[in-house]
C-alpha atoms as one frame of an Amber mdcrd trajectory, in Angstrom:
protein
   0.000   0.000   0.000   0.991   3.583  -1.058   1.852   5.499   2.449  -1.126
   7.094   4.062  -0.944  10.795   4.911  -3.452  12.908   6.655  -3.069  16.284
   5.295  -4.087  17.961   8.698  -2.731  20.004  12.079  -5.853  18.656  13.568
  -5.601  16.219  16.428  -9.296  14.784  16.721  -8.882  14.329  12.698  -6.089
  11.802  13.298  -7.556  11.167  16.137 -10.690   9.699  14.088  -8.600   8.173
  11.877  -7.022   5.884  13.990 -10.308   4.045  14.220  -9.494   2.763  10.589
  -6.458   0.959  12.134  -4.330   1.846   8.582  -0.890   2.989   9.494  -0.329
   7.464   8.218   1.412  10.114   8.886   0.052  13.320   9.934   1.252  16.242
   8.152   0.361  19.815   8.743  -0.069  21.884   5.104   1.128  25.442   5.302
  -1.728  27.459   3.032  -3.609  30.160   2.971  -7.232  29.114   4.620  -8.668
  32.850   3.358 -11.934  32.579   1.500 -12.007  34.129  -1.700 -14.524  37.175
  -2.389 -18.253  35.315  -3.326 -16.875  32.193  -2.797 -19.901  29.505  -1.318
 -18.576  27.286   1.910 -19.193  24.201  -0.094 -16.553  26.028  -2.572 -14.741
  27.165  -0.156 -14.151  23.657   1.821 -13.873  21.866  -1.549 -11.074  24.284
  -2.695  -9.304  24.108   1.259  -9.203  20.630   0.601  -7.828  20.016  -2.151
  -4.913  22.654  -1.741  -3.882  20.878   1.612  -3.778  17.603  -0.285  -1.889
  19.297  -3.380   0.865  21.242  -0.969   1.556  18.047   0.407   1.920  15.631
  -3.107   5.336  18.418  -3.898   7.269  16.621  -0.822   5.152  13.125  -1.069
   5.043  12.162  -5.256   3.788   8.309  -3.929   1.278   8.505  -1.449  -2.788
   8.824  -1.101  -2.974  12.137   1.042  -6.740  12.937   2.481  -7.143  16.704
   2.773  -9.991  18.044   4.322 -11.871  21.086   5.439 -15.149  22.424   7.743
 -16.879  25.137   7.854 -20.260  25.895  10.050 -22.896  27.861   8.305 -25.686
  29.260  10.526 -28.278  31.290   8.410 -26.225  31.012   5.661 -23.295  32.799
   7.427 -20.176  31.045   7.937 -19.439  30.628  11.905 -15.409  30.622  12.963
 -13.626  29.818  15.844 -15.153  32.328  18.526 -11.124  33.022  19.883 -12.937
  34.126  23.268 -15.882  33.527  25.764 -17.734  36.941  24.477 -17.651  36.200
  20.653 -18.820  31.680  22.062 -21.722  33.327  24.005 -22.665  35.743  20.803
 -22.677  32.633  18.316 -24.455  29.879  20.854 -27.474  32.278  21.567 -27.914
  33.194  17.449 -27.860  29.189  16.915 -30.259  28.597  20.637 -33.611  27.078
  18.586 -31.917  26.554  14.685 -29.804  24.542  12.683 -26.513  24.421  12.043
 -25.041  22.943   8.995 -21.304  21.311   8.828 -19.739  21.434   5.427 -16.477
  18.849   5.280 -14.819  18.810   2.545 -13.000  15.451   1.758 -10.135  14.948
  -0.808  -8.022  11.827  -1.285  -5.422  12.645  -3.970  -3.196  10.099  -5.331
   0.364  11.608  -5.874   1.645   8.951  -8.070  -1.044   8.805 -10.773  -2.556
  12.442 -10.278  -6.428  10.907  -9.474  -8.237  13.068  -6.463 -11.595  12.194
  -5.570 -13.220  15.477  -3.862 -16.860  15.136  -2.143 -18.410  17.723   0.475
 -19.932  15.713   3.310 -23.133  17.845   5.516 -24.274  17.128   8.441 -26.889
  19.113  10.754 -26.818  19.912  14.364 -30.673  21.354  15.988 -29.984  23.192
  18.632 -32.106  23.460  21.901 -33.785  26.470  22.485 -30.817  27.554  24.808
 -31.258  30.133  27.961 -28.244  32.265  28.772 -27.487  31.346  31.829 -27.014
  27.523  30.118 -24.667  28.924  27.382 -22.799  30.598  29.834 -22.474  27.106
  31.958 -21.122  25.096  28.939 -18.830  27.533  27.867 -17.397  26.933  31.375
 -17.309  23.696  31.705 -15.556  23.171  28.485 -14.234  26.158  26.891 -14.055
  25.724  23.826 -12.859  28.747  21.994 -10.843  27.367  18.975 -13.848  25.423
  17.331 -15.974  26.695  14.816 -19.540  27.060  16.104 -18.481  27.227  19.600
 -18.645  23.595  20.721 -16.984  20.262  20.805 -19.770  17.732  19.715 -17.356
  15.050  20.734 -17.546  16.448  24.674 -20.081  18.012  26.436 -21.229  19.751
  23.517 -23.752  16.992  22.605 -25.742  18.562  25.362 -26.731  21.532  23.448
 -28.648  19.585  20.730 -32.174  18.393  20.129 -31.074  16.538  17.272 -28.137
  15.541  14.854 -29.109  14.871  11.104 -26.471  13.305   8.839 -24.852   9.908
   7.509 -21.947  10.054   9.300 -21.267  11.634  13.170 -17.355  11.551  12.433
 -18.232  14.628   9.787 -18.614  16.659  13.079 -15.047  15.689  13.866 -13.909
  16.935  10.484 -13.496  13.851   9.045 -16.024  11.611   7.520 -15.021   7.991
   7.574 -17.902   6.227   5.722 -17.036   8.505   2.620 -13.417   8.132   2.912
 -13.378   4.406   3.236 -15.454   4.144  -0.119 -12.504   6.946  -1.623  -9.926
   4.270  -0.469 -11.649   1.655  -1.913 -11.556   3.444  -5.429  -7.624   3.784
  -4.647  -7.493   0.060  -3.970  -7.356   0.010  -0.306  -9.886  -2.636   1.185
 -10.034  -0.923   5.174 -11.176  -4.543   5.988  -7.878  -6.020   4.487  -5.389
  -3.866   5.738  -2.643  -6.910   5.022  -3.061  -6.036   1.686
């Protein structure tokens, strides 16, 4: 098998991809994550993607790299990473009683023969009509000011939702395994034979 590298700085993506039990690297891609003027988040995260995964193939020419991306999109506005309690408490009470749509964008380029496969996984999170004195307590409990949407819906985070709608809850993570497994399997790589 071709050497495996997650094109990532992200430690719950690799973290999620350990559940595969294939042996990669994890490589962080230096590019520029700006969106481009009128650009959609499905563009956006489909474009991310594929330029971690390409930045990677000029150091790797015989690999399969997996790039990826996520955005949040609440009202059609992309969320970021809050940075501080304030800015977590502003974007938890505008998403208290709506939906919240994850857009992961998923590339698995082969560096040898120049094949990517790009798809853009979403996946909805409901939100609980949410009082402030409740926002306030989770943002305590687990701070979590580096995540887009201001939550970890691998933590404590889960308690914030009515509902989750999607095919696959690793897309949350950033990294949607069910979709990935069926890219591998287009590159050759049978998860459920990893002696291959």
């Amino acid at each position: 098998m071709q050497q495996l590298i997650l094109g990532s700085s992200s430690p719950f993506r690799a973290e999620v991809l350990t559940k595969l039990g294939l042996p990669f690297i994890k490589i962080s891609p230096e590019i520029d994550e700006s969106s481009h003027i009128g650009e959609k988040p499905e563009q956006l995260v489909q474009r991310l993607s594929a330029q971690k995964a390409y930045k990677i193939a000029e150091s790797y020419p015989n690999a399969l790299i997996i790039g990826s991306d996520q955005v949040a999109v609440l009202d059609g506005q992309v969320l970021g990473k809050p940075g501080n309690h304030e800015n977590a408490m502003k974007q938890l009470s505008a998403a208290s009683g709506k939906t919240v749509q994850f857009l992961t964008g998923l590339v698995l380029l082969n560096s040898n023969t120049g094949n990517i496969q790009s798809v853009v996984e979403i996946f909805e999170v409901i939100f609980k009509t949410l009082s402030t004195s409740q926002i306030a307590f989770y943002l305590h409990q687990e701070e979590p000011y580096q995540c887009a949407g201001s939550f970890k819906s691998e933590g404590f985070g889960i308690s914030l939702f009515s509902k989750l709608n999607g095919d696959d809850p690793n897309s949350l993570i950033g990294l949607p395994l069910i979709r990935l497994i069926s890219l591998l399997e287009a590159e050759g790589v049978d998860v459920l034979q990893p002696n291959q």
